[in-house]
py3Dmol code that shows the C-alpha trace and the ligand (Angstrom):
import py3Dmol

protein = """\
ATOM      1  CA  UNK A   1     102.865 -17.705 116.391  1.00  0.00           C
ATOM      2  CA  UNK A   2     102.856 -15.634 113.331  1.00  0.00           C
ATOM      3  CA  UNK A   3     100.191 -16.902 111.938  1.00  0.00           C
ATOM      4  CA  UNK A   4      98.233 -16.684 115.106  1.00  0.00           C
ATOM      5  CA  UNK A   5      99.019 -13.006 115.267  1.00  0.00           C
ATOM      6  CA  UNK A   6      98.044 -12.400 111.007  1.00  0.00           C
ATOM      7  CA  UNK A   7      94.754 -13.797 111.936  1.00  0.00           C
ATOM      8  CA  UNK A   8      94.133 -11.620 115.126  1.00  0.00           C
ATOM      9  CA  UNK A   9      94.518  -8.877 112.706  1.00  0.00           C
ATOM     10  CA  UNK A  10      92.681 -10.212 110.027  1.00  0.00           C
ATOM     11  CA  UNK A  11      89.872 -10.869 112.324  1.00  0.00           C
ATOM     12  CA  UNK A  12      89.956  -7.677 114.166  1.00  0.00           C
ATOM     13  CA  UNK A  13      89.876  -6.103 110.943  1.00  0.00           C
ATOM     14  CA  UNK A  14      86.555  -7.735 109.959  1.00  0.00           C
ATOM     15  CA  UNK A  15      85.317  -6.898 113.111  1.00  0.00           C
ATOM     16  CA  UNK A  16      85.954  -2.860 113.574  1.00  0.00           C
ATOM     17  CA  UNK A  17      84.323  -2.853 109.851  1.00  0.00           C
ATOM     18  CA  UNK A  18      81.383  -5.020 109.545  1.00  0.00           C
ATOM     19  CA  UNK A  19      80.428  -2.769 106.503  1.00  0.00           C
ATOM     20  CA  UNK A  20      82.664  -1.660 103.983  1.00  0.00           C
ATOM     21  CA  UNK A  21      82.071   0.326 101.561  1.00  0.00           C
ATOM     22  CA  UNK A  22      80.030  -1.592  98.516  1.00  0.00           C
ATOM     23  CA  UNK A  23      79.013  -3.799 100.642  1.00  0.00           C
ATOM     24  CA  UNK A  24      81.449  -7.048 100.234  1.00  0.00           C
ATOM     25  CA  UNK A  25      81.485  -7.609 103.497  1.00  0.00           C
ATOM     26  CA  UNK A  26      78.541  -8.895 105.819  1.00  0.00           C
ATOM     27  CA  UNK A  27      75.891  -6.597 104.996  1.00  0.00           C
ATOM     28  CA  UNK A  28      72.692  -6.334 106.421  1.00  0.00           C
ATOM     29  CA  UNK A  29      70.548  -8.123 104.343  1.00  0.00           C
ATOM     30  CA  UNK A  30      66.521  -8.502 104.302  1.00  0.00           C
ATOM     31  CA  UNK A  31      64.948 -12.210 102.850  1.00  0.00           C
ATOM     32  CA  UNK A  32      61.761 -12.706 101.676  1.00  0.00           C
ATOM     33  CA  UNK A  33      60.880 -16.328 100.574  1.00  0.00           C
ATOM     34  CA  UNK A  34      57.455 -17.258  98.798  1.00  0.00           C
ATOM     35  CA  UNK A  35      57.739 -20.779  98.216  1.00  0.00           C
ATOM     36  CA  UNK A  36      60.833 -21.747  95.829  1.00  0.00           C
ATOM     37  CA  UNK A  37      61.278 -18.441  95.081  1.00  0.00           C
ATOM     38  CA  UNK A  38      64.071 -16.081  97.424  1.00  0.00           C
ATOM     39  CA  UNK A  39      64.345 -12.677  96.892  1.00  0.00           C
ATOM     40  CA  UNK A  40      67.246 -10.317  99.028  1.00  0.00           C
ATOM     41  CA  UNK A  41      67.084  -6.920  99.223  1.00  0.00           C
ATOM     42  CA  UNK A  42      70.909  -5.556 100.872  1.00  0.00           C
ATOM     43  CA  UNK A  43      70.930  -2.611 103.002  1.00  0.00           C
ATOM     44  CA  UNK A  44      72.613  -0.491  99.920  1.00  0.00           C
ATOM     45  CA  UNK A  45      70.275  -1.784  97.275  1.00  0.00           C
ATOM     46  CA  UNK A  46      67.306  -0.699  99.668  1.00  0.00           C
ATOM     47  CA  UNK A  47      68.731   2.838 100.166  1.00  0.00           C
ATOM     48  CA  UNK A  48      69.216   3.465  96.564  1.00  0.00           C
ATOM     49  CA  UNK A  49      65.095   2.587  95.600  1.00  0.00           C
ATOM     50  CA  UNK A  50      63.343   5.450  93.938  1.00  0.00           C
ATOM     51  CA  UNK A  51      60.434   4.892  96.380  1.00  0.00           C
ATOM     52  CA  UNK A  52      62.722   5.743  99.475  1.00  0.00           C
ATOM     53  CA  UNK A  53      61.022   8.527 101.401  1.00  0.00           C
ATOM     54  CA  UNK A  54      61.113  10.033 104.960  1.00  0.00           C
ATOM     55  CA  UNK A  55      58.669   8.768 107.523  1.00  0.00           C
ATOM     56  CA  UNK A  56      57.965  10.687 110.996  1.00  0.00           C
ATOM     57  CA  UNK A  57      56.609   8.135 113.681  1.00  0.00           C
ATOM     58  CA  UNK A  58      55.244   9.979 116.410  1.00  0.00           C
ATOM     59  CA  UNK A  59      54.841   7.464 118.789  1.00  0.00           C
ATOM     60  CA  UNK A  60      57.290   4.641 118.461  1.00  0.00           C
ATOM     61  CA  UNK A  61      56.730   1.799 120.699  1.00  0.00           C
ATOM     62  CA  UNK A  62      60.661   1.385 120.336  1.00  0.00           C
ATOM     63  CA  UNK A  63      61.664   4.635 121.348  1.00  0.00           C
ATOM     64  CA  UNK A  64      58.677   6.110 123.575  1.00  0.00           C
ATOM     65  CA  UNK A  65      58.454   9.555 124.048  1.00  0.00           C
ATOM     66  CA  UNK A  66      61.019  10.304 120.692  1.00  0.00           C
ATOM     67  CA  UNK A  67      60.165  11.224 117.652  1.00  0.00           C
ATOM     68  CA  UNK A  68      61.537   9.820 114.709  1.00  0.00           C
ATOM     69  CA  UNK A  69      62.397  10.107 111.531  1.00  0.00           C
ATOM     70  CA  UNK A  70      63.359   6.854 109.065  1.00  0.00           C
ATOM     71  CA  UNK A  71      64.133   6.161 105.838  1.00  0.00           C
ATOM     72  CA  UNK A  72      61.412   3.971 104.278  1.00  0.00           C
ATOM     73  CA  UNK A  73      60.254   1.693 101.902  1.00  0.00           C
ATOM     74  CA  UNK A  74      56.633   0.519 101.467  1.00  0.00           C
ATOM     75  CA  UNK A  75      56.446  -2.873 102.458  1.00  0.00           C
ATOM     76  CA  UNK A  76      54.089  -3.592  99.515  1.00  0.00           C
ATOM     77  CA  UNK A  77      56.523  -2.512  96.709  1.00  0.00           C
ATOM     78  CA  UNK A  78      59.103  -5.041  98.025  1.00  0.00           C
ATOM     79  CA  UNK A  79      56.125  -7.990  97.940  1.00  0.00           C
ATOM     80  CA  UNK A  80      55.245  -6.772  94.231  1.00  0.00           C
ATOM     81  CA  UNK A  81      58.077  -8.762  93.071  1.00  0.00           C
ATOM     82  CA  UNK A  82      56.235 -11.991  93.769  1.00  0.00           C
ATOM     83  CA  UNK A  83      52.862 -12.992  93.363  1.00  0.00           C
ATOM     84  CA  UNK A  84      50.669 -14.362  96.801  1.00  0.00           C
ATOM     85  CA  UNK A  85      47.843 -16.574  97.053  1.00  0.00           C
ATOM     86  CA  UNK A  86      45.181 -14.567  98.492  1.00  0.00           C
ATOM     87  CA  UNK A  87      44.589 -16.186 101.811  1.00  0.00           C
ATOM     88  CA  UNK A  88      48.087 -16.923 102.608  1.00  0.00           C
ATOM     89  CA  UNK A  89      49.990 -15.687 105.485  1.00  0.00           C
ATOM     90  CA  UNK A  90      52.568 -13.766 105.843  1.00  0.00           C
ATOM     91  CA  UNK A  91      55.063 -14.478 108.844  1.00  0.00           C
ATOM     92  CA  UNK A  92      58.381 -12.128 109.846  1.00  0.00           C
ATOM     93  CA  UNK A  93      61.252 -13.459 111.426  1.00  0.00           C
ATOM     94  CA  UNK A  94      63.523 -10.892 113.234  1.00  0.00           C
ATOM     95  CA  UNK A  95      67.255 -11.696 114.463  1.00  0.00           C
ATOM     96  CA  UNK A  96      66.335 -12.552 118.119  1.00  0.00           C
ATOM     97  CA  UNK A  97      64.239 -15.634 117.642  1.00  0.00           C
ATOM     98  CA  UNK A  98      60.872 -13.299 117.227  1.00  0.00           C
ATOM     99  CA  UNK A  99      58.622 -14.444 114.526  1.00  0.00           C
ATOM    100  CA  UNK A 100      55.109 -13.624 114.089  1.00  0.00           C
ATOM    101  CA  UNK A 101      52.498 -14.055 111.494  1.00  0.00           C
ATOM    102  CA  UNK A 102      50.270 -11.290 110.174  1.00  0.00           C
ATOM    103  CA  UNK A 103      47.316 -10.680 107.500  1.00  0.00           C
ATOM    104  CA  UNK A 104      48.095  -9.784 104.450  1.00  0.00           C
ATOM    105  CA  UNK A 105      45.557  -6.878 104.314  1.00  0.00           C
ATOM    106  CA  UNK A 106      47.420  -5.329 106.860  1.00  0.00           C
ATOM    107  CA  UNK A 107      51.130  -5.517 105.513  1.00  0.00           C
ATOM    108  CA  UNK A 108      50.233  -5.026 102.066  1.00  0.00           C
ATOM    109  CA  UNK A 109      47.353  -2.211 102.474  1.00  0.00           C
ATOM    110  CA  UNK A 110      48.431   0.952 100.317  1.00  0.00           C
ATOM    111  CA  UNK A 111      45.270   2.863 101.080  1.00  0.00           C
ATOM    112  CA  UNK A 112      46.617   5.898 102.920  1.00  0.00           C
ATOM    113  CA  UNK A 113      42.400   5.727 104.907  1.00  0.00           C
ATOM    114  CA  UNK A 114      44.446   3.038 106.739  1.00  0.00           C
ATOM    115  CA  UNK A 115      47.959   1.959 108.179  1.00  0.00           C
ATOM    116  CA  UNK A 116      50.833   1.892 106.182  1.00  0.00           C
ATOM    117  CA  UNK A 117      53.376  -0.524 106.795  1.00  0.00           C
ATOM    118  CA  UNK A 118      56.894   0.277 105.707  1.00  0.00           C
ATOM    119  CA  UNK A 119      60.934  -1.111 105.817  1.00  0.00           C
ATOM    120  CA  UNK A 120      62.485   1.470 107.687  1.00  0.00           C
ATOM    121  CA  UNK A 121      66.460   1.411 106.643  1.00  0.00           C
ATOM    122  CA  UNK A 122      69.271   2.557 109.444  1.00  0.00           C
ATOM    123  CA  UNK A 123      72.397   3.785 107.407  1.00  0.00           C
ATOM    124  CA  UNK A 124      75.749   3.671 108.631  1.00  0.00           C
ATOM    125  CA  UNK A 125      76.077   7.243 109.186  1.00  0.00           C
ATOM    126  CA  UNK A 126      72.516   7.662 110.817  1.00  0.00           C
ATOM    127  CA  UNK A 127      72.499   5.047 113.307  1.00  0.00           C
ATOM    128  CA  UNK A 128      69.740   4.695 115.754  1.00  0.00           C
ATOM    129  CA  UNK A 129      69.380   4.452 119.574  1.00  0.00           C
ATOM    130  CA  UNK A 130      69.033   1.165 121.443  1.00  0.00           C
ATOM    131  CA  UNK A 131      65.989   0.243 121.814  1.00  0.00           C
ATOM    132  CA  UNK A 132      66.882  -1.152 125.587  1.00  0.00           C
ATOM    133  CA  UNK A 133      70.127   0.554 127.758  1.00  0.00           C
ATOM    134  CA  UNK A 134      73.378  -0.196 126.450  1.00  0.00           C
ATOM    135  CA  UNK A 135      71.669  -2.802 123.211  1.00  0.00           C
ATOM    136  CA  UNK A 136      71.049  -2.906 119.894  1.00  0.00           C
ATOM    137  CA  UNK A 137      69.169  -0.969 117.934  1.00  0.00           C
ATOM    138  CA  UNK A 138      65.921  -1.687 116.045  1.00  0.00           C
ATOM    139  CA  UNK A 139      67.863  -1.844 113.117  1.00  0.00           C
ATOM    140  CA  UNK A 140      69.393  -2.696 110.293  1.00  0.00           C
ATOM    141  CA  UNK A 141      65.353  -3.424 109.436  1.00  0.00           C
ATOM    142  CA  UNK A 142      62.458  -1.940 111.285  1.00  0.00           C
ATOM    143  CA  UNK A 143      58.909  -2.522 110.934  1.00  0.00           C
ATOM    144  CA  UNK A 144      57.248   0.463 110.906  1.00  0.00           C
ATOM    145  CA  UNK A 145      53.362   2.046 109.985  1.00  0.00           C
ATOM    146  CA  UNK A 146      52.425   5.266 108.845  1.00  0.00           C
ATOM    147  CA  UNK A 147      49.162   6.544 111.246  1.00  0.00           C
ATOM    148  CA  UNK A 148      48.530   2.900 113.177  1.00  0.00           C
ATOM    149  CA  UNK A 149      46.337   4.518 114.897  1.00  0.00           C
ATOM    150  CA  UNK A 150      43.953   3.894 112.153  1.00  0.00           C
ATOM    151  CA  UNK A 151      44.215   0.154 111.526  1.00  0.00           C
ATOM    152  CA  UNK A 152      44.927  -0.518 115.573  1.00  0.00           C
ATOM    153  CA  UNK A 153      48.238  -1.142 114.716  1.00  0.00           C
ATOM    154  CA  UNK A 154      49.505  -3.703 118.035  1.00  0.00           C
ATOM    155  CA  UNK A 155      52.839  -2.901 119.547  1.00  0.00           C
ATOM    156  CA  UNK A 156      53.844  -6.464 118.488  1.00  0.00           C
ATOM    157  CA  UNK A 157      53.209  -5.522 114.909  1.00  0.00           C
ATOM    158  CA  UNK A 158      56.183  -3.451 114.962  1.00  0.00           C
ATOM    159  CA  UNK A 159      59.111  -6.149 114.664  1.00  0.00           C
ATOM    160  CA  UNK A 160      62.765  -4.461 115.297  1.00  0.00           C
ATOM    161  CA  UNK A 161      66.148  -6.009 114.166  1.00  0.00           C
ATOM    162  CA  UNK A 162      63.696  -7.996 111.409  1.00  0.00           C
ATOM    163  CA  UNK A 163      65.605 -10.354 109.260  1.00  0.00           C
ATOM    164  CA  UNK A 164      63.103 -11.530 106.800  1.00  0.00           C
ATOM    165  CA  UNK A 165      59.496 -12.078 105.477  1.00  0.00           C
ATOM    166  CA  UNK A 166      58.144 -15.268 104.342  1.00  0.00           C
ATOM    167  CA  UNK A 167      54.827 -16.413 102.293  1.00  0.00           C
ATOM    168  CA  UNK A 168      53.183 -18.993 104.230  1.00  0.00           C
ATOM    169  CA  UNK A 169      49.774 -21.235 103.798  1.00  0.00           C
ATOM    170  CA  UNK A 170      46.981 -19.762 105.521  1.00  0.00           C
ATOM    171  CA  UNK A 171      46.883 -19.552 109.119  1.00  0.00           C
ATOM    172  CA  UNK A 172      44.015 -22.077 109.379  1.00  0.00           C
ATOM    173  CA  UNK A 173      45.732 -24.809 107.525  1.00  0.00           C
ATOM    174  CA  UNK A 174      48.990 -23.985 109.478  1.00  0.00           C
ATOM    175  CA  UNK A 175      47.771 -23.739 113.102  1.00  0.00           C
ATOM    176  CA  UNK A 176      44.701 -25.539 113.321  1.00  0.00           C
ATOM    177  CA  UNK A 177      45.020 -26.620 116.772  1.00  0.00           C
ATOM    178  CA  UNK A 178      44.698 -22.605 117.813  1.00  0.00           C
ATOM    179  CA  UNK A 179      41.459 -21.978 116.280  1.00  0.00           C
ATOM    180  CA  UNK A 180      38.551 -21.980 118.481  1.00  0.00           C
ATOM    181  CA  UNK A 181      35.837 -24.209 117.377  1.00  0.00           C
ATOM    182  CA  UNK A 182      33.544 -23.137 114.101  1.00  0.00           C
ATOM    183  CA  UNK A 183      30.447 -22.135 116.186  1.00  0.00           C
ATOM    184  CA  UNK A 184      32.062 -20.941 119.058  1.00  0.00           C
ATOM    185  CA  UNK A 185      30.286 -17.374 120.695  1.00  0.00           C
ATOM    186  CA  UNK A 186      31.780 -14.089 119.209  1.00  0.00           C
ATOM    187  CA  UNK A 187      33.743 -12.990 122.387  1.00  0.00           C
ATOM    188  CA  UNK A 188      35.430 -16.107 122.033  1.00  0.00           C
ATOM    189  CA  UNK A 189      36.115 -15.179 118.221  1.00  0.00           C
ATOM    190  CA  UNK A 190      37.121 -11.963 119.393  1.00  0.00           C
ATOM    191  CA  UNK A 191      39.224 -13.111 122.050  1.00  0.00           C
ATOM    192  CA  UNK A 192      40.705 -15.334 119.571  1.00  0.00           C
ATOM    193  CA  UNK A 193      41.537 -12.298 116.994  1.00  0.00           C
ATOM    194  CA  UNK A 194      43.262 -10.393 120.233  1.00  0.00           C
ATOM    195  CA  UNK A 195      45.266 -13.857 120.993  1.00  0.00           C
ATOM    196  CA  UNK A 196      46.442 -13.723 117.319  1.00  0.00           C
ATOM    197  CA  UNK A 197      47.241 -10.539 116.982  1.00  0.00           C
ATOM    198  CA  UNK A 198      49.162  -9.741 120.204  1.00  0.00           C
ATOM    199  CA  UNK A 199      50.289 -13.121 121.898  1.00  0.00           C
ATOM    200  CA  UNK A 200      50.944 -15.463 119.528  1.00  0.00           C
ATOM    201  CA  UNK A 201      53.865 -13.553 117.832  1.00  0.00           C
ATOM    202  CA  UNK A 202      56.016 -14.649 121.431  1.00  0.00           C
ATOM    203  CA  UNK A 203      53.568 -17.822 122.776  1.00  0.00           C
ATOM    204  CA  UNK A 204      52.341 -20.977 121.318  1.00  0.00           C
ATOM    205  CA  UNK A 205      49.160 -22.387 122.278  1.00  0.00           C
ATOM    206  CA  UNK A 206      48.686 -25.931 121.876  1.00  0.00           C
ATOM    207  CA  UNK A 207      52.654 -26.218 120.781  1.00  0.00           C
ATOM    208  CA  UNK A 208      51.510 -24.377 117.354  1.00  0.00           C
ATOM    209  CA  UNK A 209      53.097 -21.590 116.282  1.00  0.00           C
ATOM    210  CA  UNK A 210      55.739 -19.839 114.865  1.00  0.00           C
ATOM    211  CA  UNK A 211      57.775 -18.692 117.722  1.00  0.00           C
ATOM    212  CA  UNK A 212      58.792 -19.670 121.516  1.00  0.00           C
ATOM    213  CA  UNK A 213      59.694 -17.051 123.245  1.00  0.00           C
ATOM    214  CA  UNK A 214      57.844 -17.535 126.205  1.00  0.00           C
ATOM    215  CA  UNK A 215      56.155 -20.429 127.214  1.00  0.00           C
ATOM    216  CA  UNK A 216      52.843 -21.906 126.063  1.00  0.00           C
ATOM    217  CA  UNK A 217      49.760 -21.179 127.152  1.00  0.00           C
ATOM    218  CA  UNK A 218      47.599 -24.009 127.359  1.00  0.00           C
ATOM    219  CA  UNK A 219      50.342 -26.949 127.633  1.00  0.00           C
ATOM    220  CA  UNK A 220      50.500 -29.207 129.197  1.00  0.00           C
ATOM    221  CA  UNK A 221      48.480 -26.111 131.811  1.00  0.00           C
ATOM    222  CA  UNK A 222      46.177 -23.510 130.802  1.00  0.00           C
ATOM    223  CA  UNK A 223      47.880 -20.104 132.124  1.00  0.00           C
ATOM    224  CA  UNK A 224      43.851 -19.757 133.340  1.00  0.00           C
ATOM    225  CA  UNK A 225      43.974 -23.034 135.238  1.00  0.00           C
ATOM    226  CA  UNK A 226      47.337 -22.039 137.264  1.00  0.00           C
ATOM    227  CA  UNK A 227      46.776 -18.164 137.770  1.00  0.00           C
ATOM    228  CA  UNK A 228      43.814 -16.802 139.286  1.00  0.00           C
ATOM    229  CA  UNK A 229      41.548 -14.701 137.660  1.00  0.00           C
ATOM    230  CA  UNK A 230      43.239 -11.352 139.332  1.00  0.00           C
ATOM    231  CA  UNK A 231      46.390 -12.320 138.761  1.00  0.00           C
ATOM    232  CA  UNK A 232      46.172 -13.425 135.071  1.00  0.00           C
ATOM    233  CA  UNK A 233      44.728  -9.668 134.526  1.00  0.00           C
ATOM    234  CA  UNK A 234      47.465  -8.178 136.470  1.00  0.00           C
ATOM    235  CA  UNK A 235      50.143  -9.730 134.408  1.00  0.00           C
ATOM    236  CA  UNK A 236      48.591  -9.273 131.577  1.00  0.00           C
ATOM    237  CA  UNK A 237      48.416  -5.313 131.808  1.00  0.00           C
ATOM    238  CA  UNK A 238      52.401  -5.462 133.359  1.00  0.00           C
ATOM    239  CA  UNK A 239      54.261  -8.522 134.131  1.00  0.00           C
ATOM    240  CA  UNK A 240      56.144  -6.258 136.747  1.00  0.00           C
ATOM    241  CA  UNK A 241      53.323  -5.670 138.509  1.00  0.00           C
ATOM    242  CA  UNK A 242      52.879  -9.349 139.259  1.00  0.00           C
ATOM    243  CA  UNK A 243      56.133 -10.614 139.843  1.00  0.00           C
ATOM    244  CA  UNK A 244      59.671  -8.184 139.912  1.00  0.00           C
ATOM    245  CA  UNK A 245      61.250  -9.691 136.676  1.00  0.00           C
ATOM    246  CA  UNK A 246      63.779  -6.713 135.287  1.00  0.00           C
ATOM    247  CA  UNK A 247      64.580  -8.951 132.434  1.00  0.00           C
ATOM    248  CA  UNK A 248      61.261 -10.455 131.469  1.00  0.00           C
ATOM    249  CA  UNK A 249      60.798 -10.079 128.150  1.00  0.00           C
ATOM    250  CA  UNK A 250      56.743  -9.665 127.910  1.00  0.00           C
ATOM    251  CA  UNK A 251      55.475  -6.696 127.062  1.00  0.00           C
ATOM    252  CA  UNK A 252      53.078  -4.837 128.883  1.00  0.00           C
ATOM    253  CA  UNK A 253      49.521  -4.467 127.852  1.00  0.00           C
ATOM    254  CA  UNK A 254      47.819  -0.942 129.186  1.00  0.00           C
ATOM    255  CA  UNK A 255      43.960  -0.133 128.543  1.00  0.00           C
ATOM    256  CA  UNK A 256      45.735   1.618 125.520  1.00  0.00           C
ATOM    257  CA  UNK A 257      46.649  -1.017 123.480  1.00  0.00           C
ATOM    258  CA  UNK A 258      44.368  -4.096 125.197  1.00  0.00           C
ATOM    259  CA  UNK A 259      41.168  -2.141 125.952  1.00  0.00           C
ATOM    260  CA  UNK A 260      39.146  -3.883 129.436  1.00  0.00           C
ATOM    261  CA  UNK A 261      36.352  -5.370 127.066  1.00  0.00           C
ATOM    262  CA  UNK A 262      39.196  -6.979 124.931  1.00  0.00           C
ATOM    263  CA  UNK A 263      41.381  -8.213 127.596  1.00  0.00           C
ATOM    264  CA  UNK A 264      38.246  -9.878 128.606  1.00  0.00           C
ATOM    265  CA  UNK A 265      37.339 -11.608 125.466  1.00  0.00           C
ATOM    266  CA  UNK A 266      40.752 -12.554 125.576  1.00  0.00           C
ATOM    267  CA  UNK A 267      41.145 -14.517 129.002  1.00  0.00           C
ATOM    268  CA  UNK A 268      37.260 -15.923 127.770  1.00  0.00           C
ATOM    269  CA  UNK A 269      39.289 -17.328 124.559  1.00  0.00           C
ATOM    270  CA  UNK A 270      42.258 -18.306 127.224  1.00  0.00           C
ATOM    271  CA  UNK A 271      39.750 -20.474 128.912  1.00  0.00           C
ATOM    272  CA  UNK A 272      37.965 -21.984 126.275  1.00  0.00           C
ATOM    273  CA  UNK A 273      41.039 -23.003 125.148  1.00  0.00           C
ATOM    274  CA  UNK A 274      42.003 -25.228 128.115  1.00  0.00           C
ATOM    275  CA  UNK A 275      39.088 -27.305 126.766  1.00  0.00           C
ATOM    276  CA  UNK A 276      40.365 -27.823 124.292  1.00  0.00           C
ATOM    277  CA  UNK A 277      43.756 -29.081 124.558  1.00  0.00           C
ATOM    278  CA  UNK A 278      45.684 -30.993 121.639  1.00  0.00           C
ATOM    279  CA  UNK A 279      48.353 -32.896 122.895  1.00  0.00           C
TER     280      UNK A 279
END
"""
ligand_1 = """\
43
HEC
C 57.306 -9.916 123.327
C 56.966 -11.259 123.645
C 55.689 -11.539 124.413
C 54.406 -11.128 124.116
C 53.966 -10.270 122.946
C 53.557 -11.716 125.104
N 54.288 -12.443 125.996
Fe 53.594 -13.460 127.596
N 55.477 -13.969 128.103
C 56.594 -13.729 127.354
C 57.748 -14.317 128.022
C 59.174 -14.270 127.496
C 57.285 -14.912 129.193
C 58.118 -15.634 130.257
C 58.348 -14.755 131.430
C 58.911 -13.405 131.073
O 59.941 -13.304 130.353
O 58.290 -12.427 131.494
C 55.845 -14.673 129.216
C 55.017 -15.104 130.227
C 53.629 -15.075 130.162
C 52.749 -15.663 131.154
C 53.181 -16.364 132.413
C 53.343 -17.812 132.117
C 53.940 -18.545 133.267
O 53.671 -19.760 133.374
O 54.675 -17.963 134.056
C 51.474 -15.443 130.726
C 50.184 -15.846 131.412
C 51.558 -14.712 129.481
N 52.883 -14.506 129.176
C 50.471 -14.318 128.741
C 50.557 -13.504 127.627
C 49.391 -13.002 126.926
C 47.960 -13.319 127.261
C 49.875 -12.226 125.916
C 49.080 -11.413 124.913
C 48.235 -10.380 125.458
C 51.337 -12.239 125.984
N 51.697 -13.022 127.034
C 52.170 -11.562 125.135
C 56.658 -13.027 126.173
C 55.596 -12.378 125.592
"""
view = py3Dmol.view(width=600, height=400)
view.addModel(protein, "pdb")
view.setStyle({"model": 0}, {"cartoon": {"style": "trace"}})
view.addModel(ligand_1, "xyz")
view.setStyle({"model": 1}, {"stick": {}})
view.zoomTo()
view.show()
């Protein structure tokens, strides 16, 4: 009985302080693997780097309507450590099962003529909101860009509660089976690009890809063979507007971030794609 009570306290203990001071204890740490080679980067190290600055975000697809101010990082002085083939992916893993892959042109791009992607840090003293009522933050790790306005930065490209990065092979020799064919017609290409970019970091398409948060798309159905045409657009644009699903976990897609033409080459590249279906 004694010893059941010592541990109570001992566990209680490590609970009420997940962070202690110099960090023995549990803290937040960020991976990034590039073949054989692992490098971490704790939440105390990152806070003490000379190239720590403060970045406004205006418009925050985690906290809409906020503005906010983080401690940052430049994504592309953390990757200088390690050396990348040039066509090779990179993919981000957050804590929630979220993974997504995305070009290395974009992540790594220092040229302040386009988006800047940076490690924003939450301290312990500067915590941030949730990012739904009565969650988590988007920290310890936050994926954020200086002006994505001016690489079309995707509201997927912003991964919260992020865990890691990894180096990957490129995304041709990885996912083959979500490629459209080589002389398929550009909307399809395009369509393809949008799929990429701002579905496959939650869906798989032909069972390939890095994450499953929500169900496949062309498996053993095409999502254009079971919804109709309206319908399809309508959940695309907001899954509440199709069916009433408060804890759905799909983002919505307004004319903002999925323009009409694109959502268009899109569902074209949806349907193409239920031709081509690889077991
Ligand atoms: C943040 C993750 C996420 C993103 C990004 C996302 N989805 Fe989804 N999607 C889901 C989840 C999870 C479901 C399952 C139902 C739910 O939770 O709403 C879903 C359901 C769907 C469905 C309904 C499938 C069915 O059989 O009911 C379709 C169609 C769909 N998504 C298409 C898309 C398309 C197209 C895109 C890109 C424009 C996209 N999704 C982006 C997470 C996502």
């Amino acid at each position: 009985m004694f010893r059941l009570l010592r541990k109570t306290v001992v566990l209680f203990v490590f609970f009420a302080t997940p962070i202690m001071a110099g960090g023995e204890i549990v803290e937040p740490t960020l991976t990034l693997e590039n073949g054989d080679k692992r490098l971490s980067f704790s939440r105390s190290d990152l806070l003490k780097r000379s190239d720590l600055k403060k970045i406004e975000i205006k418009e925050d697809p985690s906290y809409p309507g906020r503005v906010m101010i983080y401690q940052a990082v430049p994504v592309a002085a953390l990757f200088a450590q390690t050396s990348i083939a040039p066509d090779a992916v990179i993919e981000f893993k957050c804590s929630d099962g979220f993974a997504a892959t995305i070009s290395q042109s974009r992540i790594l791009n220092s040229d302040p003529k386009r988006s800047v992607a940076y490690l924003a840090i939450e301290s312990v003293g500067e915590s941030w909101p949730s990012v739904k009522p009565n969650g988590p933050s988007a920290g310890p790790f936050y994926l954020i860009w200086s002006h994505p306005e001016l690489s079309s930065i995707a509201q997927e490209e912003w991964p919260f509660q992020l865990a890691g990065f990894a180096v990957k092979g490129s995304l041709q020799a990885m996912y083959p089976a979500i490629f459209p064919a080589q002389g398929a017609p550009s909307n399809i290409q395009r369509g393809f690009k949008s799929f990429s970019r701002n579905c496959f970091p939650c869906h798989t398409m032909n069972k390939s890809g890095p994450s499953d948060v929500g169900p496949d798309l062309n498996v053993p159905s095409s999502v254009t063979e079971y919804f109709t045409p309206g319908a399809l657009r309508t959940l695309i644009r907001n899954p509440q507007d199709l069916r009433y699903f408060p804890r759905s976990r799909m983002s919505a897609f307004p004319p903002s971030i999925l323009p009409d033409a694109e959502l268009e080459d899109l569902i074209a590249y949806l349907g193409y794609m239920s031709k081509l279906k690889r077991p």
